[in-house]
C-alpha positions in Angstrom: 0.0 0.0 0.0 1.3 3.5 -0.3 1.3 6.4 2.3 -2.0 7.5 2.0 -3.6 4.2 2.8 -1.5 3.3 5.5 -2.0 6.8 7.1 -5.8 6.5 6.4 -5.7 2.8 8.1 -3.9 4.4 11.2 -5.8 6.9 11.9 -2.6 9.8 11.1 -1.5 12.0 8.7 1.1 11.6 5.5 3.3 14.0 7.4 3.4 12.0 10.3 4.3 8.9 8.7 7.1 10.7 7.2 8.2 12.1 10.4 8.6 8.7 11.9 10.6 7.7 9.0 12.6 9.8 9.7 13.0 9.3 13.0 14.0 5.6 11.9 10.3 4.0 13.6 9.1 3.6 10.0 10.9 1.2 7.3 11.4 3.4 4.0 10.7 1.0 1.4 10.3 2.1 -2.4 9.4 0.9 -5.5 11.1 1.4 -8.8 9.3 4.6 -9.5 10.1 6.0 -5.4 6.9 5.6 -4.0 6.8 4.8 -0.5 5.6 1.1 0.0 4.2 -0.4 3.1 2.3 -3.8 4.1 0.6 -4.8 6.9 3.2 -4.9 9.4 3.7 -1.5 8.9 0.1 -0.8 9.9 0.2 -3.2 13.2 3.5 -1.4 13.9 1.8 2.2 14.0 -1.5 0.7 15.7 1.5 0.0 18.8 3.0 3.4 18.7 0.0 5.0 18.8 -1.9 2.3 21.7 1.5 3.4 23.8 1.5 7.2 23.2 -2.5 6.9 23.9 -0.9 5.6 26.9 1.6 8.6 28.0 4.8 7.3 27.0 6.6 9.4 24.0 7.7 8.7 20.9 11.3 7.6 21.4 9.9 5.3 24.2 8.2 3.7 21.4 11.4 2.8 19.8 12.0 -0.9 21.8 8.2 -1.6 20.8 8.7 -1.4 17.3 12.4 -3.1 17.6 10.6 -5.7 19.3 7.8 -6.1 16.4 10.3 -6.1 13.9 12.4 -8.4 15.3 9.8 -11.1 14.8 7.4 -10.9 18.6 3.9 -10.7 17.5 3.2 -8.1 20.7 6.2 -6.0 20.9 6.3 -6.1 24.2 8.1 -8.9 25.3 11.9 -8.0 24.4 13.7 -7.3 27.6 14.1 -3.5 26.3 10.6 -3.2 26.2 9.6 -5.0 29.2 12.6 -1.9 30.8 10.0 0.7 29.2 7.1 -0.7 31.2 9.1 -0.7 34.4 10.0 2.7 34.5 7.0 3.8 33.1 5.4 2.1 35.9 7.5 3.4 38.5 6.5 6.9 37.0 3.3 6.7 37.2 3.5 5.4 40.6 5.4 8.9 42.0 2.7 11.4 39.7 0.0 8.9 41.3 1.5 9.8 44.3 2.1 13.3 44.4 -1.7 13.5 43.2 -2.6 11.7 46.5 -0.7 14.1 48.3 -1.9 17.4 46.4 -5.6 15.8 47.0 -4.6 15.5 51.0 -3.6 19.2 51.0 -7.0 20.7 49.1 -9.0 18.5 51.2 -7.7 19.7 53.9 -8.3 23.5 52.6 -11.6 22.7 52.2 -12.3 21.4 55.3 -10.5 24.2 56.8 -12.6 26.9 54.9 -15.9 25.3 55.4 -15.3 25.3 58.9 -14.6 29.0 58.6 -17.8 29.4 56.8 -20.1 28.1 59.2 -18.3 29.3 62.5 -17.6 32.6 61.1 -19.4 35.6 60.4 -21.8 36.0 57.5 -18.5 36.9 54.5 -19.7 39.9 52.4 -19.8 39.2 48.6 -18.6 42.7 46.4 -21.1 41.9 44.0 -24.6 42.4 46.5 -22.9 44.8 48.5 
């Protein structure tokens, strides 16, 4: 198939596809006349870059994914390269999870604080009714 399928079946643009070639993600195949050529590995191998980046993790993260695919492993996921990305994506997730939690903590206790203040203290004036 040629660019514009491919993109059209992946759900991205022709520039992007060329982007990624460039970025050595994307195998540059061409035909006598130097169109671009791709086949349906080529399609399964965007539908994983994309599934991950839907997932957080940036393109160059991508990169043992798509090693992985090419090298023959029908997920691309279970190289010891990529199983590394999961890890530390894991492990990042895990410190913004908790940071969240911690950020949560602190507005809840704002809130609870402020409420309190609300109903203990005296009626607050709004600027607006005067």
């Amino acid at each position: 198939m040629r660019i514009g399928e491919l993109a059209a079946r992946a759900g991205t643009t022709t520039r992007t596809l060329r982007y990624y070639e460039s970025r050595g993600l994307l195998p540059a195949r061409r035909t006598g006349n130097g169109y671009r050529t791709y086949d349906e590995d080529d399609v399964r191998l965007l539908q994983q870059i994309r599934t991950l980046q839907d997932f957080g993790f940036d393109l160059e993260e991508t990169r043992p994914f798509v090693e992985c695919l090419r090298s023959g492993h029908p997920e691309g996921d279970s190289c010891p390269a990529s199983l590394a990305v999961y890890r530390r994506k894991l492990g990042e997730l895990d410190a913004l999870i908790g940071e969240l939690s911690a950020v949560r903590e602190q507005v809840g206790a704002q809130l609870a604080r402020a409420e309190e203040a609300f109903v203990s203290g005296p009626e607050p004036r709004c600027e607006l009714t005067g």
